[in-house]
N, C-alpha and C positions, 0 to 999 in steps of 0.2 A: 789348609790350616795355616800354613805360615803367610799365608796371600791376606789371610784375615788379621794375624798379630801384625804383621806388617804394616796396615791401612788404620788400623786402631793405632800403633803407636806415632805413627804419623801425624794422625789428627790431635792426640795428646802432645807431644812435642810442639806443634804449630799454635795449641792455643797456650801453651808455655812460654814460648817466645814470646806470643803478642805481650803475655802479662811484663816479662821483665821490662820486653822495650819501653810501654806504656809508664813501666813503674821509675826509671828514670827519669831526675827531678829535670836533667838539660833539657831534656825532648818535650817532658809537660811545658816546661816557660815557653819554650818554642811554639809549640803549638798556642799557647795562649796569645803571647804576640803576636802573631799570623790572623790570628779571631780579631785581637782587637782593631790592627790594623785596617780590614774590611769592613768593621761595623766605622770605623773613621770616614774612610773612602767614602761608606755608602750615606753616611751624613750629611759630608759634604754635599755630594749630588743630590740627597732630598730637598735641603735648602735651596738650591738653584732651581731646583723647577718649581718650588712651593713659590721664591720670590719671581718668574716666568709668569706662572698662574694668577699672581697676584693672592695667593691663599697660605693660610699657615701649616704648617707642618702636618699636623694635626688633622686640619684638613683636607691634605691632600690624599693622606693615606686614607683618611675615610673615602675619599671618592676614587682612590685605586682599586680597594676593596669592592666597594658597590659593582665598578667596572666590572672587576675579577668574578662578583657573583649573577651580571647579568649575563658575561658569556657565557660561565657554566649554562647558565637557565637554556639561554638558546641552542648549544650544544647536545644539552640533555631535549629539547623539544625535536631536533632534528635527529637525536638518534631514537628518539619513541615513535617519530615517525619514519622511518627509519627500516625499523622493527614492524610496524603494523605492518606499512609495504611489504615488507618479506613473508610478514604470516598470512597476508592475504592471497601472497602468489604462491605458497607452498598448500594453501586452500582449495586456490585454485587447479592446482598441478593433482591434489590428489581425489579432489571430485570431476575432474575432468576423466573421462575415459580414455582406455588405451582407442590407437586408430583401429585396431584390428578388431576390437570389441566393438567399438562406436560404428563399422561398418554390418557386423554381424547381428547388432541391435538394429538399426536401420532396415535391416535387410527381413529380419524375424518380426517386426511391426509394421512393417508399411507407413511409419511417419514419416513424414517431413522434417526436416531441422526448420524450416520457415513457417511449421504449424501456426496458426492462429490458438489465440488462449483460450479457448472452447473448444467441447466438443463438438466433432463436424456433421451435420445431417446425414450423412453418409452413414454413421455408424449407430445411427437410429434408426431410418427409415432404409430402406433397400430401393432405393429410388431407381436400376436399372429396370427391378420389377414392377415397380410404383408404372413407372412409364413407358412398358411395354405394352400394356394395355390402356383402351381409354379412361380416363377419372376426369371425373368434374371438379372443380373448386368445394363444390359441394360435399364430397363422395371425402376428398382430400381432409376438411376442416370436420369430417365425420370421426375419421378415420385415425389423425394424431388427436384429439379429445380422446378417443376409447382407449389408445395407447397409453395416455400419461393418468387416467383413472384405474389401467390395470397395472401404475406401477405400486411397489411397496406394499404387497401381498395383496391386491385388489382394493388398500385404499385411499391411494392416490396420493396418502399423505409424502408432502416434500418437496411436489410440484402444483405450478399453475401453468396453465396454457391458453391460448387463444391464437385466431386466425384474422388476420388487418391485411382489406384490401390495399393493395398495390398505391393507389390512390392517396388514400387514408398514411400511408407507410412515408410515401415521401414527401406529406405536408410537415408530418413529426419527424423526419428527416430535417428537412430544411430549420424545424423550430431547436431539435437539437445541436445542428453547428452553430447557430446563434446563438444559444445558451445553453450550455454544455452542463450546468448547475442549473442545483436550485434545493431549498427545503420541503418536505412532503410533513406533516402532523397527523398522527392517527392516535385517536383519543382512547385514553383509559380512563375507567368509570371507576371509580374509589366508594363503596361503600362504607357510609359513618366511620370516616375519619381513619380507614383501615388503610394503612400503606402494603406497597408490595414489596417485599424482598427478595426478588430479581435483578435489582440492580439500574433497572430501566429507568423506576419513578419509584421516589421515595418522597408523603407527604410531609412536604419540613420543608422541602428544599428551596432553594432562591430560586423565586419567582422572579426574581429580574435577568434571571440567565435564559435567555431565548429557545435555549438547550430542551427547557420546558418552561411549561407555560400550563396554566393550573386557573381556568375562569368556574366561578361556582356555579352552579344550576339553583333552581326554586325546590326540588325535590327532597332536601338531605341527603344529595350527593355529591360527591367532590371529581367534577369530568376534568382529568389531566390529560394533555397533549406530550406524546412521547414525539420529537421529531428526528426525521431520516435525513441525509446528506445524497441528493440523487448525482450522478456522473454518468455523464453520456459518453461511451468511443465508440468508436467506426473504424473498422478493418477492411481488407481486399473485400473486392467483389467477387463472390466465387461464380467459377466458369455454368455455363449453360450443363444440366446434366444431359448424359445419353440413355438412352434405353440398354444399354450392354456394354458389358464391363470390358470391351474391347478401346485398350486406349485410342486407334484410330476410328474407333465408331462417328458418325457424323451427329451433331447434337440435335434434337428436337426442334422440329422447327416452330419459330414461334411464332405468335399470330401478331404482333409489331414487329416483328425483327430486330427487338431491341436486345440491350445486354443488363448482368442482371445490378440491382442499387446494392451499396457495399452495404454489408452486414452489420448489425451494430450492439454493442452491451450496454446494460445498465447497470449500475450498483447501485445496492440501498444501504445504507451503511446509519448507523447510530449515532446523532450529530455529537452526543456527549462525546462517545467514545472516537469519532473525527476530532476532536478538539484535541482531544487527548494525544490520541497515537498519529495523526497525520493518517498520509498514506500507507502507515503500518497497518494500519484500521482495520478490522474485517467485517464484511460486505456480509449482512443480513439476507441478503435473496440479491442473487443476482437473474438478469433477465437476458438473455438474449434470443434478438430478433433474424432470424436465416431465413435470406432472399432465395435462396437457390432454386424455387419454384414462382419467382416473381414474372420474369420474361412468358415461362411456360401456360403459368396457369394465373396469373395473375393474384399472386399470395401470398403473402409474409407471414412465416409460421412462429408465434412466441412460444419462448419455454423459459419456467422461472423454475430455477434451484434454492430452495432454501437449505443453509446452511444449518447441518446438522450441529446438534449441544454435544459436546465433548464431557457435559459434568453428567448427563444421563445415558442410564445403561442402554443397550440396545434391546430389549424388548419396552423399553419407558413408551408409555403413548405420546408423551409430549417431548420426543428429542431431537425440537427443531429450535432453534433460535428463534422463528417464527411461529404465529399459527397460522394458520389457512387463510382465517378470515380477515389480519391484518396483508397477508400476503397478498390477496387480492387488492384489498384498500390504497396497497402502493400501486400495483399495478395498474389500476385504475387511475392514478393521478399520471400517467402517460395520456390519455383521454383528455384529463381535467385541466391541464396545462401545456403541453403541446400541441395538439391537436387543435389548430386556432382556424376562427369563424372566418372563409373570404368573404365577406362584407363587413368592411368597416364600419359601418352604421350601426350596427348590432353590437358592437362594442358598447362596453358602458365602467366602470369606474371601477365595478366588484367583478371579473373574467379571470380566468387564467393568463389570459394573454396578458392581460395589464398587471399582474401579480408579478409575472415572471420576469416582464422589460424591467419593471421598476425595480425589482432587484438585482439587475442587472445593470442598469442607466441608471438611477436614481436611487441610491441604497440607504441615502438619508431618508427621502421619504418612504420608504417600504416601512409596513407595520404587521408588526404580525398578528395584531389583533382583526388586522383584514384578513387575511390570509385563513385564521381560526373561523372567520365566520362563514369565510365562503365554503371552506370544505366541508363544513357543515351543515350547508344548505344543500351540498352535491353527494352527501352520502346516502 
């Protein structure tokens, strides 16, 4: 109690004092004096540097000022950046795992940290038991079809697949390091003037956006061209498999003794929505191609994933991004465009092949009104 009247009349007393001192007329003049003197000083010196400058008073302060406000600016840009760094590395630090954890995840999955972005044929096919016993090429490209038609309750919906010889693999190998792009068109039929609201094509839109492209038929139809952004990458080559899951098992011997061609994706992606989001984009069906039976059996196995709709429930029949039938139609333009003819002579103006250099080497003269008609004539 008295530690408390104590500290109150303390601070009562101290702002008593200031008031008398302050209220004394000597100490105000004083104080005033002292002010004007400084604002004297600092006159002078504005002068001198205003006449240094060669600018007027006036001037100069407006350009101290500016000064004064571009360093803030930079100031403030370096501590926002600053700050993201820190929230990115505190982002970092807490979706990072502990080691203890990240060893016992590892240890409970059997992944890799160096995993490739696909799933691995390993964890589709059982391929120790695939190649314990003999299979043909034939028996093989039987065998992953009936798999990927009994996926999604028996009706396939989600996936495409196919089997490309070896052969066949590394001509569209070589045409995709070349050209790693390119645009695919798969046509929507618009009846009497009825637009879709999907989002894909909307009749109205500018037809000078390449994005789509809208030629009419003689029918009273209205056939719109939706186009895809294709991307090609290529990852490790995986190892030769063994018949037994013994990691020193000796691998299969193959009938070249060769090793196997690196594996490679495709993405199909939405050129509107590539314009849009960049590489944020997301990839309509992706494809990819798994060598790991090329060396053995001479086979490259595709498997296309269509990317499931997020706005549709999971019993909707249509909750793919794609349909089936357009899935194929990109699929098909791996055929229609890389897959190029060894004989030059058989080349001619309207090919895949020429479709694809030119927009690649020559992207002034690429027209997409060639392009419309060819696939056209190939569907």
């Amino acid at each position: 109690m008295n530690t408390q009247l104590l500290s109150t009349s303390l601070r009562f007393t101290s702002r008593l004092v200031s008031r008398r001192c302050l209220s004394r007329p000597h100490i105000q003049r004083a104080i005033a004096s002292q002010a004007l003197g400084y604002r004297a000083k600092y006159a002078v010196k504005l002068r001198q540097k205003a006449e240094e400058a060669g600018l007027s008073v006036s001037d100069l302060v407006k350009k101290a000022e500016a000064e004064k406000a571009e360093r803030r600016k930079a100031e403030a840009e370096k501590l926002k950046a600053a700050a993201a760094k820190f929230k990115n590395e505190k982002l970092t630090e807490s979706s990072a795992p502990s080691s203890q954890g990240e060893k016992a995840s590892s240890v409970s999955t059997g992944e890799r940290k160096d995993a490739a972005p696909f799933r691995a044929l390993s964890s589709i096919l059982n391929l120790p038991r695939l190649l314990s016993t003999p299979h043909t090429p034939e028996q093989i490209s039987a065998l992953w079809t009936a798999y990927h038609a009994s996926r999604s309750g028996g009706t396939g919906r989600g996936f495409v697949c196919a089997t490309i010889p070896l052969k066949m693999y590394k001509t569209m190998e070589n045409s995709g390091r070349a050209y790693p792009s390119f645009v695919v068109p798969v046509p929507r039929v618009q009846q009497h003037e009825q637009s879709r609201e999907d989002g894909k094509w909307v009749v109205g839109a500018d037809e000078s956006d390449p994005a789509v492209q809208k030629p009419k038929s003689d029918d009273n139809q209205n056939v719109a061209h939706e186009f895809y952004y294709l991307q090609w990458d290529f990852h490790d080559a995986p190892p030769i498999p063994t018949p037994s899951e013994d990691l020193f098992a000796k691998p299969v011997q193959t009938p070249e003794k060769g090793e196997n061609p690196p594996t490679a994706t495709i993405l199909f992606t939405p050129l509107q929505e590539y314009k849009i989001r960049g590489s944020f984009a997301t990839p309509y069906l992706v494809l990819t191609l798994y060598t790991d039976l090329s060396a053995t059996h001479g086979l490259v196995l595709l498997r296309g994933e269509i990317t499931p709709s997020s706005g549709a429930g999971s019993g909707s029949a249509d909750r793919y991004m794609l349909t089936q039938e357009d899935s194929q139609l990109l699929t098909m333009a791996l055929q229609k465009f890389y897959l190029w003819n060894e004989d030059p002579k058989q080349d001619d103006d309207l090919s895949g092949k020429t479709l694809l250099r030119t927009f690649h080497e020559r992207p002034q003269e690429f027209k997409w009104e060639d392009l419309i008609r060819f696939s056209n004539l190939t569907i």
